[in-house]
C-alpha positions as CSV (number, residue, x, y, z in Angstrom):
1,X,0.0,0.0,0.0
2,X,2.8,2.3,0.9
3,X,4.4,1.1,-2.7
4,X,1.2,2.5,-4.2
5,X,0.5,5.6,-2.2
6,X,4.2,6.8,-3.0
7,X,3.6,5.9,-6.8
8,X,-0.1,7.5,-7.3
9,X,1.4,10.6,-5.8
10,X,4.4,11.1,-7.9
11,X,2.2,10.4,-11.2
12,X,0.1,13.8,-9.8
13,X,3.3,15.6,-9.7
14,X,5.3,14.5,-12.8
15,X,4.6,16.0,-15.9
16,X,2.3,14.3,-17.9
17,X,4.1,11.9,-20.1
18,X,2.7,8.8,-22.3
19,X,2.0,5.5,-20.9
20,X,5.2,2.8,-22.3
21,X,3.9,-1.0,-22.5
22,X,6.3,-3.5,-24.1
23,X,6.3,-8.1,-23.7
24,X,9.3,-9.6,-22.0
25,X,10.6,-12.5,-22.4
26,X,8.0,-14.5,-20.4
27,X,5.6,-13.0,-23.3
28,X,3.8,-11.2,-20.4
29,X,2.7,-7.4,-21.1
30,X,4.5,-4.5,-19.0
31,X,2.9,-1.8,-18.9
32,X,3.8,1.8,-17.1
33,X,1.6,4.7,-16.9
34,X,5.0,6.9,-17.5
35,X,8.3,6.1,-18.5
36,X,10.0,4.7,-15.2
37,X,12.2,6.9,-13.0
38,X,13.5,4.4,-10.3
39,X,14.3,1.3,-11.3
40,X,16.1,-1.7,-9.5
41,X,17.9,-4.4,-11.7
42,X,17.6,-8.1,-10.2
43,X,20.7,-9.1,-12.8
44,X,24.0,-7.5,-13.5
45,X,24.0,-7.6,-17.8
46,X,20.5,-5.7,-16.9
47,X,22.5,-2.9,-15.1
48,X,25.4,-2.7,-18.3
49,X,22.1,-2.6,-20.5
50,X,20.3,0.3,-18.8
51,X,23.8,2.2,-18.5
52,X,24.7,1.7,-21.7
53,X,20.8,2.9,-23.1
54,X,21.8,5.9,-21.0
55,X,19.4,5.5,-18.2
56,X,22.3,4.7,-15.4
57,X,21.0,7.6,-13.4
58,X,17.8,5.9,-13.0
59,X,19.2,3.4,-11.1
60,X,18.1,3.0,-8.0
61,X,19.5,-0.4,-6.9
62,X,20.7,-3.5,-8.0
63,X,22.5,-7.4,-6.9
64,X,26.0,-8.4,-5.8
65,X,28.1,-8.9,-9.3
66,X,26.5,-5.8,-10.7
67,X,29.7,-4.1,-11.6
68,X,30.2,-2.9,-15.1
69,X,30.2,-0.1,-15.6
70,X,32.4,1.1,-12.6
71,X,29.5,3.4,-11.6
72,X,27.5,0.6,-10.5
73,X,29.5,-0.5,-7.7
74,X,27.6,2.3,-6.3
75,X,24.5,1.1,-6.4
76,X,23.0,0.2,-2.3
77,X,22.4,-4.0,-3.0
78,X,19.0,-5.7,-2.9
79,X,20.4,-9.2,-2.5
80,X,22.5,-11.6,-5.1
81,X,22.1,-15.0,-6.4
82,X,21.2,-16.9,-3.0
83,X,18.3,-14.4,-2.5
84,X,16.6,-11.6,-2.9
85,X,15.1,-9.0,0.1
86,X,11.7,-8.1,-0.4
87,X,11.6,-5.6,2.4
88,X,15.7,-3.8,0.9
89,X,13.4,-3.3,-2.6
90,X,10.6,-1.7,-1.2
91,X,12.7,1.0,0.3
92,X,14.1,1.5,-2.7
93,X,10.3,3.0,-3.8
94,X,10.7,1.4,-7.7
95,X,8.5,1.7,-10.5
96,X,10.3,-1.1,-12.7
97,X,11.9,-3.6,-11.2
98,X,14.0,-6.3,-14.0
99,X,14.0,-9.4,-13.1
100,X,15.6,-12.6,-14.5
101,X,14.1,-15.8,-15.4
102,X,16.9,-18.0,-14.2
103,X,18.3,-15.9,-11.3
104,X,16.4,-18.2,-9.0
105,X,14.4,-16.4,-7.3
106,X,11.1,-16.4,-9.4
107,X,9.1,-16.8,-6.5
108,X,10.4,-13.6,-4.9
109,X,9.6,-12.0,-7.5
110,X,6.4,-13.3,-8.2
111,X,5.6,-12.1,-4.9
112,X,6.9,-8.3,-5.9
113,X,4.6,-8.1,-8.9
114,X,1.7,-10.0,-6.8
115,X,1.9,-6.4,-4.6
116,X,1.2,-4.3,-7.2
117,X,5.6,-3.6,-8.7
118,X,5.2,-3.4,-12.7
119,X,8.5,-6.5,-13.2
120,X,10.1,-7.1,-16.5
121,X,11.6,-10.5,-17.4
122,X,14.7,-11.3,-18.7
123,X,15.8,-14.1,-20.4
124,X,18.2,-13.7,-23.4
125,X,18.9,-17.2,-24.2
126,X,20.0,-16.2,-28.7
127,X,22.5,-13.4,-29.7
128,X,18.9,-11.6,-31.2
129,X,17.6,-11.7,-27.9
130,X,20.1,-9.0,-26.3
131,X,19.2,-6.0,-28.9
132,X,15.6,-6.6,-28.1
133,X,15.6,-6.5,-24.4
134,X,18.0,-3.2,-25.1
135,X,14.6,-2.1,-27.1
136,X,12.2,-2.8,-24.5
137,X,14.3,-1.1,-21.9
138,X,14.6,2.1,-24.1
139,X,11.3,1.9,-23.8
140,X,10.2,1.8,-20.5
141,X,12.8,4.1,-19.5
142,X,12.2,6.5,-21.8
143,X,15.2,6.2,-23.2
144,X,14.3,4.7,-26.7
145,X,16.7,6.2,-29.7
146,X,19.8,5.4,-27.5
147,X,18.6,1.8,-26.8
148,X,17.9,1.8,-30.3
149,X,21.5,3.0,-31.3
150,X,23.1,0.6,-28.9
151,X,21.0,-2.0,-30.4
152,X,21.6,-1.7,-34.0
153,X,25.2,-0.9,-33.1
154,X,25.4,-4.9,-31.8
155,X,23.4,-6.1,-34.4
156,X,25.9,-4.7,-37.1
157,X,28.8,-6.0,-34.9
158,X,27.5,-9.7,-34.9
159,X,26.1,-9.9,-38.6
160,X,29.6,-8.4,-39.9
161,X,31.3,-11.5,-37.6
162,X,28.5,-14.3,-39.5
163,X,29.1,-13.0,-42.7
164,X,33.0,-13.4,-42.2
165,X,33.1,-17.0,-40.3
166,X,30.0,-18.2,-42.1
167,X,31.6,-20.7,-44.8
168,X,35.0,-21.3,-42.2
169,X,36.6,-24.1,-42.2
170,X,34.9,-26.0,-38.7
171,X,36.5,-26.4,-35.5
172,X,35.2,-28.6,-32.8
173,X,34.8,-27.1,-29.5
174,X,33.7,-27.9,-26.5
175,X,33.3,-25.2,-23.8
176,X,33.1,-26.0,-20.0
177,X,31.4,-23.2,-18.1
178,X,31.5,-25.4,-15.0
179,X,33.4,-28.0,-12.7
180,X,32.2,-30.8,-10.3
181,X,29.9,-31.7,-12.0
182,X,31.1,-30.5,-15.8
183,X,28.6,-28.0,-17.4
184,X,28.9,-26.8,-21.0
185,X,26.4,-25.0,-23.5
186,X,24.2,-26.2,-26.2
187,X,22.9,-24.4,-29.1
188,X,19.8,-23.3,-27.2
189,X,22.4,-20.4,-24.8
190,X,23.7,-17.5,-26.9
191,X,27.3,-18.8,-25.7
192,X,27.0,-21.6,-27.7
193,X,25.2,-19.7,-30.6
194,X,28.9,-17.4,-30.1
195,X,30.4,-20.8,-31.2
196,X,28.6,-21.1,-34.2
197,X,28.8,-17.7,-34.9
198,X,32.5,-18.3,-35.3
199,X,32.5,-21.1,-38.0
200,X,33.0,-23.4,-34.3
201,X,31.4,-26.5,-34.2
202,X,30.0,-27.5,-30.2
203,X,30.0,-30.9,-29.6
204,X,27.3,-30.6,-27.2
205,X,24.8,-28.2,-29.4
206,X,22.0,-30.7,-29.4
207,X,21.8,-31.1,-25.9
208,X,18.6,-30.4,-24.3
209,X,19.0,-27.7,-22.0
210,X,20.4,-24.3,-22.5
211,X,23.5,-25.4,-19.9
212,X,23.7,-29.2,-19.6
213,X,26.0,-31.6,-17.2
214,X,28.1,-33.4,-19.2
215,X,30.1,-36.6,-18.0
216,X,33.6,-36.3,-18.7
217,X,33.2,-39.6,-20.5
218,X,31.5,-37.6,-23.1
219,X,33.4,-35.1,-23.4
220,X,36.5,-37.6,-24.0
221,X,34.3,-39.7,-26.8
222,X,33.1,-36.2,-28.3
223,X,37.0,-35.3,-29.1
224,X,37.5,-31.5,-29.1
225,X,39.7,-30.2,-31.1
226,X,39.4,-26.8,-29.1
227,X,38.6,-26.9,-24.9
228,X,37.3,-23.3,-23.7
229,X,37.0,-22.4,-19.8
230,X,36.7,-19.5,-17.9
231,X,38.5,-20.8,-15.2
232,X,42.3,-21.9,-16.5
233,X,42.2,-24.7,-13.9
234,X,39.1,-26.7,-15.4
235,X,42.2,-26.8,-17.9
236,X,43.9,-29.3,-15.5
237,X,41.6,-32.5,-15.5
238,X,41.8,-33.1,-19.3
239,X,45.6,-33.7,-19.3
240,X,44.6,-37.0,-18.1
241,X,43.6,-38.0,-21.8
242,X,46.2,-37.1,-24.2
243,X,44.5,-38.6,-26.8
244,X,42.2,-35.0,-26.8
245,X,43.0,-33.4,-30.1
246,X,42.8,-30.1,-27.9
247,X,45.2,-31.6,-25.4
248,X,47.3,-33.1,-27.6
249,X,47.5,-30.0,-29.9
250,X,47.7,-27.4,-26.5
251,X,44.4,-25.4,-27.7
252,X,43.1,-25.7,-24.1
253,X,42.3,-21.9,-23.6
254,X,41.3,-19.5,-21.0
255,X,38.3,-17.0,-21.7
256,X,37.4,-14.1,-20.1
257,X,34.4,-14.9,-18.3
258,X,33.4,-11.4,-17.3
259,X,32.5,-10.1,-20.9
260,X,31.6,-13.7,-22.2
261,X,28.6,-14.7,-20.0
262,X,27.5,-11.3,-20.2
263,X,24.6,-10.8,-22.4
264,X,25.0,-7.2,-23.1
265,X,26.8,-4.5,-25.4
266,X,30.6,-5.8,-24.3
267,X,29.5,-9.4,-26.0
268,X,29.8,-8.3,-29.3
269,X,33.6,-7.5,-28.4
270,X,33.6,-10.5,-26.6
271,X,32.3,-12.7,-29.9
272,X,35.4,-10.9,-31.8
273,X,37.7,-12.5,-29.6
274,X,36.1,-15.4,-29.3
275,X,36.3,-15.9,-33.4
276,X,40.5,-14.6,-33.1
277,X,40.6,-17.8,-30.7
278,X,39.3,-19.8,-33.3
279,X,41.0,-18.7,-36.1
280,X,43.8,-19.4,-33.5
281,X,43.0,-23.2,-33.3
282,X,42.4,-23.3,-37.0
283,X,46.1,-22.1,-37.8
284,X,47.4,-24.5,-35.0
285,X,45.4,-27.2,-37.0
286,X,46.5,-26.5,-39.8
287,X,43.3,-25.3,-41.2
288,X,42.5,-21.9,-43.1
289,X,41.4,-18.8,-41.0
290,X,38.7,-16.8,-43.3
C-alpha cells in the first residue's frame, strides 16, 4: 500500500508523459503509466544494459556482481544469487523492477509483482535476444533512440562477424562453463550460438537444456579439437587424456568470463575475440582462418 500511495502521488506531480507497454521474455505485457524513474535491476548484464541505453542515473538499486560499468559498484544491493530482500526493494520506492528468469528467485519476484511492482523479465537465451531487451528497456525508460543506437550498433557487430566465419573451415569445440559436475552449452544459450557464430562446431549443441552436465566420459568420446574455460584450472583435468586433439595440440584456452557470460553491449567484443581464438586453433590445426 505504501508502494502505491508513494507511486499515485508522484504520477500527480510528474509532468504528464505517455504510458510505455512493451512483452518480456515470459511474453507477459508491461505496462507503465510513465516512463519509469526508479528502477532496480535483479541481474548484472541488466544494469550494463540500462547504462549503456543511457538510463544509469535511473538506477536505483541492483544485486552483488552488478559491476560494469564502474558506476554501478555504487549502487545500495538488494540481495544476489542466493536471494533476494523483499523488504531492501521496497525501500528503494521502484517503478520497474528487471528481473531474470533464471536468477532463481522467481518466487520472490512473483511475490513483488503480486503487490502491485510493474516486473520485467529477462531471459536472453539467442544473440537476437540482447538488442531486443535493449529495445524494450529504451522503452520503458524512456530512453528509446539510444537503446535503439546501442542496439543496431550490436546487431551490425555480430552480422559483420557471420558473414566473415560463415563458410569457415569447422573447429570442434567444447566449452566447460562449469566444474564438479562438468557444465557446458548447447545451441539453445547464446554462448553456444557465439560458437557457431564463429565457424565453431559445439560438440554438445544438441543437448537439451540451455546449460547441460556433461560426464567427462562424453566429453573424451566427443574429441574437441578446441577446450574453452573460464577458469584456466578446469584446464587441469583433461591432461589426463592425451588422446584429446585439444590436449594433444595445446588449444586448451582460458576465456574471459566477465565479458563472455554477459549478455550485453561488451559481447559483441567479446564474440570478436572469441572468433581470433578460433582462427587461432584453426592455424594450430593447420586449417584456413577466413
Amino acid at each position: 500500500m505504501r508502494w502505491q500511495l508513494w507511486c499515485a502521488a508522484a504520477l500527480l506531480a510528474a509532468p504528464a508523459l505517455a504510458a510505455v507497454s512493451v512483452r518480456d521474455a515470459q511474453g507477459n505485457s508491461v505496462v507503465l503509466p510513465a516512463p519509469a524513474r526508479r528502477v532496480v535491476a535483479l541481474v548484472p548484464h541488466a544494469v550494463e544494459n540500462l547504462y549503456a541505453i543511457g538510463a544509469g542515473s535511473q538506477l536505483v538499486a541492483a544485486v552483488d556482481y552488478s559491476d560494469y560499468p564502474p558506476a554501478a559498484r555504487q549502487l545500495p544491493r538488494v540481495g544476489g544469487y542466493s536471494g533476494l530482500s523483499i523488504e531492501a526493494i521496497l525501500q528503494q520506492q521502484p517503478d520497474l523492477i528487471v528481473a531474470w528468469r533464471d536468477g532463481g528467485n522467481l518466487r520472490t519476484v512473483q511475490k513483488l509483482r503480486e503487490m502491485g511492482l510493474p516486473v520485467y523479465i529477462s531471459a536472453p537465451l539467442q544473440l537476437a535476444d540482447i538488442p531486443r531487451e535493449m529495445r524494450d528497456l529504451g522503452q520503458l525508460t524512456g530512453h528509446a533512440a539510444q537503446a535503439e543506437a546501442q542496439a543496431a550498433a550490436f546487431a551490425r557487430r555480430i552480422a559483420s562477424l557471420q558473414q566473415r566465419y560463415r563458410r569457415s573451415a569447422p573447429v570442434s569445440v567444447f566449452m566447460q562453463i562449469g566444474d564438479n559436475p562438468v557444465f557446458t552449452v548447447s545451441k539453445q544459450s547464446f554462448l553456444g550460438s557465439l560458437i557457431t557464430l564463429c565457424g565453431g562446431h559445439n560438440v554438445f549443441a544438441g543437448a537439451a537444456l540451455p546449460a547441460p552436465q556433461v560426464s567427462i566420459e562424453a566429453v573424451v568420446l566427443a574429441r574437441p579439437q578446441l577446450m574453452l574455460a573460464f577458469d584456466a584450472a578446469n584446464h587441469a583435468r583433461w591432461q589426463r587424456w592425451p588422446q584429446l586433439p585439444a590436449v594433444a595440440q595445446g588449444l586448451q584456452l582460458t576465456l574471459d568470463q566477465d565479458t563472455i557470460s554477459r549478455p550485453g553491449p561488451r559481447l559483441a567484443g567479446a564474440a570478436e575475440q572469441l572468433c581470433t581464438t578460433l582462427d587461432h586453433a584453426r592455424r594450430k590445426l593447420g586449417l584456413t582462418p577466413p
